[in-house]
SEKE-223058 format. One record per residue (C-alpha): residue in three letters; x, y, z; residue number from 1. Coordinates in pm, whole numbers, plus 50000, padded with zeros to 5 digits. Layout:
residues N
<atom aa="ALA" east="X" north="Y" up="Z" i="NUM"/>
...
***
This chain:
residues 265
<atom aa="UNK" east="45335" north="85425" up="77731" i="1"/>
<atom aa="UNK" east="45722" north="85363" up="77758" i="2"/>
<atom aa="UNK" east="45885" north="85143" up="78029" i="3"/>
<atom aa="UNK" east="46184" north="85268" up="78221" i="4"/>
<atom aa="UNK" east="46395" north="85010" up="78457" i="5"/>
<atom aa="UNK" east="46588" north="85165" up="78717" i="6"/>
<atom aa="UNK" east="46850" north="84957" up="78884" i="7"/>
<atom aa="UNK" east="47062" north="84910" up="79188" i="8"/>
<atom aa="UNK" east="46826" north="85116" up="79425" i="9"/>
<atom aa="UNK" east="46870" north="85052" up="79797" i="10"/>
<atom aa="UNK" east="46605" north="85133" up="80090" i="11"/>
<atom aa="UNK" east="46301" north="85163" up="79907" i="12"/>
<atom aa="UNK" east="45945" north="84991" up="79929" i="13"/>
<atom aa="UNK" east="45690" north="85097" up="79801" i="14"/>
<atom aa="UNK" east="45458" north="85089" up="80039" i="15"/>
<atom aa="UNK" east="45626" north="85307" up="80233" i="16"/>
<atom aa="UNK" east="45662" north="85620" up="79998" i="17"/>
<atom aa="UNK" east="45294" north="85599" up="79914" i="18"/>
<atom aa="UNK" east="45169" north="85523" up="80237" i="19"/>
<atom aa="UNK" east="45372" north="85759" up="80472" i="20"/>
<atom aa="UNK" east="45123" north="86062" up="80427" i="21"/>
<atom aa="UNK" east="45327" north="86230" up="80188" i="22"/>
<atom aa="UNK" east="45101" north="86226" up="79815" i="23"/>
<atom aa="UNK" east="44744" north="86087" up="79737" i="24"/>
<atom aa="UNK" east="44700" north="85976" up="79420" i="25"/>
<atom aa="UNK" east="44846" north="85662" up="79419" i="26"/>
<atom aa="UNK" east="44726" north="85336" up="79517" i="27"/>
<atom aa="UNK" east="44800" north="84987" up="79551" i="28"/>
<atom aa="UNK" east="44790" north="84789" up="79187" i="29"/>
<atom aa="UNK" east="44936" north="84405" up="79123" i="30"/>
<atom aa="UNK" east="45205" north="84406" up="79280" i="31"/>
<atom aa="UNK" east="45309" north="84737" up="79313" i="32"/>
<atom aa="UNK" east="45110" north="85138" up="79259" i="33"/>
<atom aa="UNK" east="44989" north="85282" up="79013" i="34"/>
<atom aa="UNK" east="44898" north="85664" up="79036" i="35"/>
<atom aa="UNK" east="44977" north="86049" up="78898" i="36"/>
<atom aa="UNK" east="45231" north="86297" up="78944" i="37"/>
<atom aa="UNK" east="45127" north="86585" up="78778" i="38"/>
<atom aa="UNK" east="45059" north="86541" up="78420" i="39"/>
<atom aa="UNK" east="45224" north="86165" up="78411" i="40"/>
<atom aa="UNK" east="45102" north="85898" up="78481" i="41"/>
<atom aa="UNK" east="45230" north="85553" up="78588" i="42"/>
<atom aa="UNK" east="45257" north="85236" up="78743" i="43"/>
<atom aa="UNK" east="45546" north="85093" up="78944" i="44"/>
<atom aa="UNK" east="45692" north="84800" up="79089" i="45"/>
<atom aa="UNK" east="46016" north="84703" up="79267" i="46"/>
<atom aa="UNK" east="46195" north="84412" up="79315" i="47"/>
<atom aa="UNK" east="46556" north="84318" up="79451" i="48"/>
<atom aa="UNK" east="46672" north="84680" up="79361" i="49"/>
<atom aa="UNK" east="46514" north="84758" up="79037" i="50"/>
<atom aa="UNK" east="46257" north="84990" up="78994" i="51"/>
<atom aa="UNK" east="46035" north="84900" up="78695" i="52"/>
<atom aa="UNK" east="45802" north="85192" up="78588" i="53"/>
<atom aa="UNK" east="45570" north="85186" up="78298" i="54"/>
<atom aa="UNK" east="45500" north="85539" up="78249" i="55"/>
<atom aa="UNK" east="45268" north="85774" up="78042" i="56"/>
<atom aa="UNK" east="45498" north="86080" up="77995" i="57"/>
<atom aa="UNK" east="45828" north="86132" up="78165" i="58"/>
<atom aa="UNK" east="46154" north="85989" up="78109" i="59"/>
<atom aa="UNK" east="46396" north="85862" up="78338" i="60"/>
<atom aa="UNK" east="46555" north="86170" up="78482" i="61"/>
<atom aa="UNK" east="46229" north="86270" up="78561" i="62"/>
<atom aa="UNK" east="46098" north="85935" up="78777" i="63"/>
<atom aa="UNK" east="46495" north="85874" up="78888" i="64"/>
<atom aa="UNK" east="46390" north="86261" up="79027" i="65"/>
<atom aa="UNK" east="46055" north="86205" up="79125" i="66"/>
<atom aa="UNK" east="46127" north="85935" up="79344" i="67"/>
<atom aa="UNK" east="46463" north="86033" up="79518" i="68"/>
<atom aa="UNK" east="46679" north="85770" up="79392" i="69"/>
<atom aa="UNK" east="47010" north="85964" up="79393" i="70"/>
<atom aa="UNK" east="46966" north="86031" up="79752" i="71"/>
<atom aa="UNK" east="47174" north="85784" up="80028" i="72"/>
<atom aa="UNK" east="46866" north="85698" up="80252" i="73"/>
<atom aa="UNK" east="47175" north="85428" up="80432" i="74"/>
<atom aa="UNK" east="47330" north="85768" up="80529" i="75"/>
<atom aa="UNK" east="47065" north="85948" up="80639" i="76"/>
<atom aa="UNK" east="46904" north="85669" up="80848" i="77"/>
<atom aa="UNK" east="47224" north="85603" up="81022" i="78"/>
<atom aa="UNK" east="47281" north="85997" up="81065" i="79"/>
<atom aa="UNK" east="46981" north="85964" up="81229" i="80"/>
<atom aa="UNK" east="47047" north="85691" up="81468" i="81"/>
<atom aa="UNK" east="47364" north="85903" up="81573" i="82"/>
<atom aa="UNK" east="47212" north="86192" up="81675" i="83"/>
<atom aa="UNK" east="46888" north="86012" up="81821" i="84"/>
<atom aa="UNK" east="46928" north="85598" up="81895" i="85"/>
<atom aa="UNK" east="46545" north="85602" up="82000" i="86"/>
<atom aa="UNK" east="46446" north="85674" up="81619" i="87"/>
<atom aa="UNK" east="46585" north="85303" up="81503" i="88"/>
<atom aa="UNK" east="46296" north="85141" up="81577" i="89"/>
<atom aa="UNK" east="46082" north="85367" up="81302" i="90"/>
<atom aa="UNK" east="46428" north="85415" up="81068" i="91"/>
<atom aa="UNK" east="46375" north="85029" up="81094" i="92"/>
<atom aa="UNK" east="45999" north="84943" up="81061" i="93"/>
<atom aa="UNK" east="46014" north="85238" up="80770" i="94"/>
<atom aa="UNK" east="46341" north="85151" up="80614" i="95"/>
<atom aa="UNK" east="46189" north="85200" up="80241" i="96"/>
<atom aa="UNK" east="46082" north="85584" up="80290" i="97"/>
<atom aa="UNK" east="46209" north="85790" up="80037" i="98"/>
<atom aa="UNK" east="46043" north="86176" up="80008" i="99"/>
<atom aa="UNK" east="45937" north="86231" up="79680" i="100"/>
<atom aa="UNK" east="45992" north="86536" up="79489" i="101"/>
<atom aa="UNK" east="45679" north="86634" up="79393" i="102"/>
<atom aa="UNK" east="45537" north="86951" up="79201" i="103"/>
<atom aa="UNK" east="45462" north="87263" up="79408" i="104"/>
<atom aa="UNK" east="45193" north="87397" up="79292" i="105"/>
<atom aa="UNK" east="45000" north="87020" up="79329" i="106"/>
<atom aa="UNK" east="45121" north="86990" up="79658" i="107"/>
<atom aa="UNK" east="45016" north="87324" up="79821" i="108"/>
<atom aa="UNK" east="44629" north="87233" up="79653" i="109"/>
<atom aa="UNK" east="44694" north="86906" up="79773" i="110"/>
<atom aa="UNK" east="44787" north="86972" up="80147" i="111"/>
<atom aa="UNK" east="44507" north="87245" up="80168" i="112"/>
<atom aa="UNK" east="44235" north="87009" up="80075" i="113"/>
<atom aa="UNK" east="44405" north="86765" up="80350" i="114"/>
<atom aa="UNK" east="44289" north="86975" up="80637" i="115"/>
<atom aa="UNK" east="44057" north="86828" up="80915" i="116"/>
<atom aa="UNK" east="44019" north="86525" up="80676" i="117"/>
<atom aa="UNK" east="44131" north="86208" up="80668" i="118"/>
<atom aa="UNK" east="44314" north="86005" up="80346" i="119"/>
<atom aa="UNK" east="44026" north="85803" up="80193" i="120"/>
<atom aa="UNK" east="43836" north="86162" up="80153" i="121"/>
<atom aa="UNK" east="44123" north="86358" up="80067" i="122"/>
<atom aa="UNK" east="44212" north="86137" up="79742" i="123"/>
<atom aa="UNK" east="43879" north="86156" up="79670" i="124"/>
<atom aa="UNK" east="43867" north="86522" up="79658" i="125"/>
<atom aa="UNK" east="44182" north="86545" up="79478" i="126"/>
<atom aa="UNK" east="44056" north="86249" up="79228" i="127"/>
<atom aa="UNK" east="43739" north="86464" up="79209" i="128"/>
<atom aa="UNK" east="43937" north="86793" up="79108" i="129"/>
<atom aa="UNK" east="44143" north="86644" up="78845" i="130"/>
<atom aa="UNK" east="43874" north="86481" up="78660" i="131"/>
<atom aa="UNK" east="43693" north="86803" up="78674" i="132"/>
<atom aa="UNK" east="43932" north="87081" up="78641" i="133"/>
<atom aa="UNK" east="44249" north="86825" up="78492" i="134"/>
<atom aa="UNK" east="44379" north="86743" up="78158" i="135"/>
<atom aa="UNK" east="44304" north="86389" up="78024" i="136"/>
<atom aa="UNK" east="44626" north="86186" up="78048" i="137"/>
<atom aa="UNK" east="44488" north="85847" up="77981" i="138"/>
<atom aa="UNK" east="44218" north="85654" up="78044" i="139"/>
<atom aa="UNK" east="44245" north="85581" up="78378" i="140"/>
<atom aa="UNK" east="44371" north="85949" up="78543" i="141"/>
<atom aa="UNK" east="44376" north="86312" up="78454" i="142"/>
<atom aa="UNK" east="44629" north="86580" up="78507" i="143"/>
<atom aa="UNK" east="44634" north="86769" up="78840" i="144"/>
<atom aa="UNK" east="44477" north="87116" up="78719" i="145"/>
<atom aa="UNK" east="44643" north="87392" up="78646" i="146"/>
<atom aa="UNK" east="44666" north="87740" up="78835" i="147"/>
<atom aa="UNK" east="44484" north="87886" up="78577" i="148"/>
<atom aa="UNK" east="44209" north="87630" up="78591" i="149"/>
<atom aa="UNK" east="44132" north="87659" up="78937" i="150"/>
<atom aa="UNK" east="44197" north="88018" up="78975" i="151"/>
<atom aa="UNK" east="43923" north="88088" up="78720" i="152"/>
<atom aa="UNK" east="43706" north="87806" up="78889" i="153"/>
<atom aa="UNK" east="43373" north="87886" up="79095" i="154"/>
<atom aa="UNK" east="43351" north="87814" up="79470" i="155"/>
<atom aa="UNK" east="43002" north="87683" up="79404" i="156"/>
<atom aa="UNK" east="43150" north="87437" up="79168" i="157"/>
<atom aa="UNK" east="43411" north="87312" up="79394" i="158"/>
<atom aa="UNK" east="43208" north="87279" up="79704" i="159"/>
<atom aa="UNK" east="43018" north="86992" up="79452" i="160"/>
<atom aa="UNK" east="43318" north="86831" up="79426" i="161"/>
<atom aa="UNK" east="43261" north="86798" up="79854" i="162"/>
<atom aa="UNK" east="43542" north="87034" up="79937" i="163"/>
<atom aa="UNK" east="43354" north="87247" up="80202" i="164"/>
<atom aa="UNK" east="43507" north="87593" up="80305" i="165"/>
<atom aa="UNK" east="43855" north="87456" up="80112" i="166"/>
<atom aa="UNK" east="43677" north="87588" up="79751" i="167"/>
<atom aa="UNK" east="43801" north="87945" up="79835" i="168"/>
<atom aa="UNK" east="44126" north="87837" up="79988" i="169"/>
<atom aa="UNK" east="44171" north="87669" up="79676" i="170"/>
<atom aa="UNK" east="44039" north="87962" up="79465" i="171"/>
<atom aa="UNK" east="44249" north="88226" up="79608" i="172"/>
<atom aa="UNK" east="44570" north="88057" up="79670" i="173"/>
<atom aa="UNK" east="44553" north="87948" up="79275" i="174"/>
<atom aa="UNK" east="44535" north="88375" up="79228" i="175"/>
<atom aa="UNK" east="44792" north="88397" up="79473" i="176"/>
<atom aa="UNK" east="44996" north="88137" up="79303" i="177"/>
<atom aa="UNK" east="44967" north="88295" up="78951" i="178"/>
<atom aa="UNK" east="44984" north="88703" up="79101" i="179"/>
<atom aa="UNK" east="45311" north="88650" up="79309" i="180"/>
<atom aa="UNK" east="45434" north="88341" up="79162" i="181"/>
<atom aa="UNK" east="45575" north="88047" up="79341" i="182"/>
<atom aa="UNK" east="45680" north="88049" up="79687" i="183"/>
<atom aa="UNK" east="45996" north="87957" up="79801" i="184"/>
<atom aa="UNK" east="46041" north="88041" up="80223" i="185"/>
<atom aa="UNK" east="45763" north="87892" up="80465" i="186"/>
<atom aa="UNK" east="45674" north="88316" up="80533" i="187"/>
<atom aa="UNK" east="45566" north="88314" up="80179" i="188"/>
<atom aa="UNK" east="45350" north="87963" up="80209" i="189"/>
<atom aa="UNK" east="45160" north="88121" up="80513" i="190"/>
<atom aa="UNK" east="45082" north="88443" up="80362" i="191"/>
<atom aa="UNK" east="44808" north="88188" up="80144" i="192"/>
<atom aa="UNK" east="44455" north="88199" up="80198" i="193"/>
<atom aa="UNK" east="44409" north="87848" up="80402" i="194"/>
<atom aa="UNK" east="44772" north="87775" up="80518" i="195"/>
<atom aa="UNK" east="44871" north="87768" up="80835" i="196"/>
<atom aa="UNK" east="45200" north="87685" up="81003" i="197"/>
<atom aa="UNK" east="45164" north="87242" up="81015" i="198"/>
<atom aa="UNK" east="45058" north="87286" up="80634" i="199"/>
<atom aa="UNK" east="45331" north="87517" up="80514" i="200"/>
<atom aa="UNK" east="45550" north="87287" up="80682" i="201"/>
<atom aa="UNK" east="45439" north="86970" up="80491" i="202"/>
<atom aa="UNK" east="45474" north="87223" up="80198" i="203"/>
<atom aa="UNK" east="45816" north="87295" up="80259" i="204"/>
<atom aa="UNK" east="45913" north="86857" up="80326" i="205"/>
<atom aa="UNK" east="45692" north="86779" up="80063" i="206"/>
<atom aa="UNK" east="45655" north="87058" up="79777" i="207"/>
<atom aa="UNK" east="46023" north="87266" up="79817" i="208"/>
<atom aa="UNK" east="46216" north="86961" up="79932" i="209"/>
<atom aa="UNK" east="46346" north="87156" up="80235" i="210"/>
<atom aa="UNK" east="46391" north="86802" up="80478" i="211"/>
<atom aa="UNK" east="46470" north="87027" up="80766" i="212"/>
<atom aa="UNK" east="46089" north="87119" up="80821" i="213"/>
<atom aa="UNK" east="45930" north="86923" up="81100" i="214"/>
<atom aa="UNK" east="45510" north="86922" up="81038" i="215"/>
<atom aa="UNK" east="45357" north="86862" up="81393" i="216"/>
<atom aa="UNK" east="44970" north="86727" up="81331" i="217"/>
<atom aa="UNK" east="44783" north="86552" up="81587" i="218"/>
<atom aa="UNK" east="44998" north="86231" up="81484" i="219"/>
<atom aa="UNK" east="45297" north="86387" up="81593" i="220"/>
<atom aa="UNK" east="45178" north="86577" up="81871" i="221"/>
<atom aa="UNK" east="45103" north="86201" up="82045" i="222"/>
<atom aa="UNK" east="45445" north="86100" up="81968" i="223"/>
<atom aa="UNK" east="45664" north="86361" up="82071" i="224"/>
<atom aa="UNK" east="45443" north="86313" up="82430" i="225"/>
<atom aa="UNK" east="45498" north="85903" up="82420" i="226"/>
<atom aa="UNK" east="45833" north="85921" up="82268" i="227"/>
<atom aa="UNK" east="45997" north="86238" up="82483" i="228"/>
<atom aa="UNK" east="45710" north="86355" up="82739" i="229"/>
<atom aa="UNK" east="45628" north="86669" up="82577" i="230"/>
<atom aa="UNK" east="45305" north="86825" up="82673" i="231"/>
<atom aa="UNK" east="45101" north="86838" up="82347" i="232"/>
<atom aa="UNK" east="45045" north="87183" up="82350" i="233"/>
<atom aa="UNK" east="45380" north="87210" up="82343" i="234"/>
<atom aa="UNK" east="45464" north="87268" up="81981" i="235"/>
<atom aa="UNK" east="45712" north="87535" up="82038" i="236"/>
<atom aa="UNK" east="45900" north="87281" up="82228" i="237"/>
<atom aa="UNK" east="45894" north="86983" up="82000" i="238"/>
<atom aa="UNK" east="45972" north="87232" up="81697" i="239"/>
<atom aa="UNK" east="46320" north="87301" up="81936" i="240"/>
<atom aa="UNK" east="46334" north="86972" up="82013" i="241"/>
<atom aa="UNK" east="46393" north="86850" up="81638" i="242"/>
<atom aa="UNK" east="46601" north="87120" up="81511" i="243"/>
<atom aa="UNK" east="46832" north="87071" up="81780" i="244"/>
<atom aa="UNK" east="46805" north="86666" up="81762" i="245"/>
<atom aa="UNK" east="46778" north="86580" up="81447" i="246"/>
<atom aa="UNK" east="46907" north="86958" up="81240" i="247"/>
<atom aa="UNK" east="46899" north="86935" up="80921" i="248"/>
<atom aa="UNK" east="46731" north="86614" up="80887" i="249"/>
<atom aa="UNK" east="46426" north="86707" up="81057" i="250"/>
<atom aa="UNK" east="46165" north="86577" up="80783" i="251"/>
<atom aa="UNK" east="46291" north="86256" up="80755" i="252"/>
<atom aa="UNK" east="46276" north="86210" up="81113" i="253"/>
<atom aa="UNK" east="45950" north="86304" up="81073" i="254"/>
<atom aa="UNK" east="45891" north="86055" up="80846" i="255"/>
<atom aa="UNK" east="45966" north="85801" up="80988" i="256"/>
<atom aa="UNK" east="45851" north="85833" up="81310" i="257"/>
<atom aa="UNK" east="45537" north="85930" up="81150" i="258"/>
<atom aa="UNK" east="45486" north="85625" up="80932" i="259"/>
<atom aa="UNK" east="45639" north="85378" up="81239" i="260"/>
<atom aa="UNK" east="45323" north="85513" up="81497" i="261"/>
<atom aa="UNK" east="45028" north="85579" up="81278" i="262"/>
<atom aa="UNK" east="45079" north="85220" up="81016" i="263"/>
<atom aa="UNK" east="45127" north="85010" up="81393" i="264"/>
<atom aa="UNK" east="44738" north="85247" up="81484" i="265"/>
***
């Protein structure tokens, strides 16, 4: 295990990142998380602007990477506020928000297995696959498995790990994944067995970085109607409604008016 101390970081909290719907396997340890990210492991605290990471595997570029730091979250909040003065309120109450950069491959598995289910299950699941299918990275977590892994894996198998009808989503977008290789455009993400448009859209926010997707779930749905009076059914509309408002920044408007309306229930 090495330690690696990042310093001078502004608008982050932990609590936020983990707990904003974004990534499930970490949770809250002392006095900060402690989780995985592939096939690293760590736990993290912050404090007055440092970041304090005691890692299994990856250096600093990679956490520095991991967790957004070189990204002016200032800038983006107050673009925000420009373009849409109602959002301060969850730009406030989420100020420490930062959207990781996680692996692809662990996200689309990951975001698959979240549908119709709620968080405690889903890490579960996940927890449940790595141990299984995963790598041993220490003690305490394993690896998220590879492509090969679960492409090879039996549905039977999975659906003992409790993941329903999501074994052969998980099964055949691991072939897909290996066949056709990564995808990189949300057409490609939806031509996977299991993902539909709100998933390939946290793909694209979460897994390809692209912060100009806007996933509507249920969540969102409910504030778009409180927040602008859209009917719910209304997707189309509230899809408009962001790339017009908020453009480019999209996902981090999501974000945070995501993490402002289902943390206050």
């Amino acid at each position: 295990m090495s330690r690696v101390i990042i310093e001078n970081v502004k608008d982050a909290d932990l609590t936020h990142i983990f707990e904003c719907g974004q990534v499930f396997r970490w949770r809250p340890y002392g006095e900060g998380y402690r989780g995985a990210a592939g096939d690293k492991s760590a736990s993290v605290s912050y404090d007055s602007g440092v970041f304090t990471i005691d890692a299994t595997g990856g250096d600093e570029d990679f956490w520095r990477h991991y967790f957004d730091l070189d990204t002016d979250y200032g800038e983006i909040k107050s673009a925000l506020v420009s373009s849409e003065p109602r959002i301060k309120a969850a730009t406030d109450y989420g100020y420490g928000i930062r959207i990781l950069n996680q692996d692809l491959y662990e996200t689309i598995i990951s975001f698959i297995i979240s549908q119709n289910n709620n968080i405690p299950r889903i890490r579960k699941n996940i927890e449940a696959l790595c141990d299984s299918y995963g790598e041993r990275i220490n003690d305490d977590f394993a690896a998220f498995p590879s492509p090969e892994a679960l492409a090879s894996a039996k549905e039977d198998d999975l659906a003992k790990l409790r993941l329903g009808y999501r074994s052969r989503y998980i099964i055949e977008s691991s072939k897909q994944y290996l066949n056709d290789g990564p995808p990189s455009t949300r057409e490609g993400l939806l031509s996977f067995c299991g993902i539909g448009p709100k998933v390939a859209d946290c793909i694209m926010l979460f897994g390809l970085h692209q912060v100009a997707a806007f996933p509507i779930d249920t969540w969102v749905k409910h504030i778009m109607n409180d927040m602008y009076g859209f009917d719910e059914k209304d997707v189309k509309g509230m899809q408009r409604f962001a790339d017009e408002r908020f453009g480019e920044l999209a996902g981090y408007a999501q974000q945070y008016l995501f993490y402002y309306y289902r943390d206050r229930g």
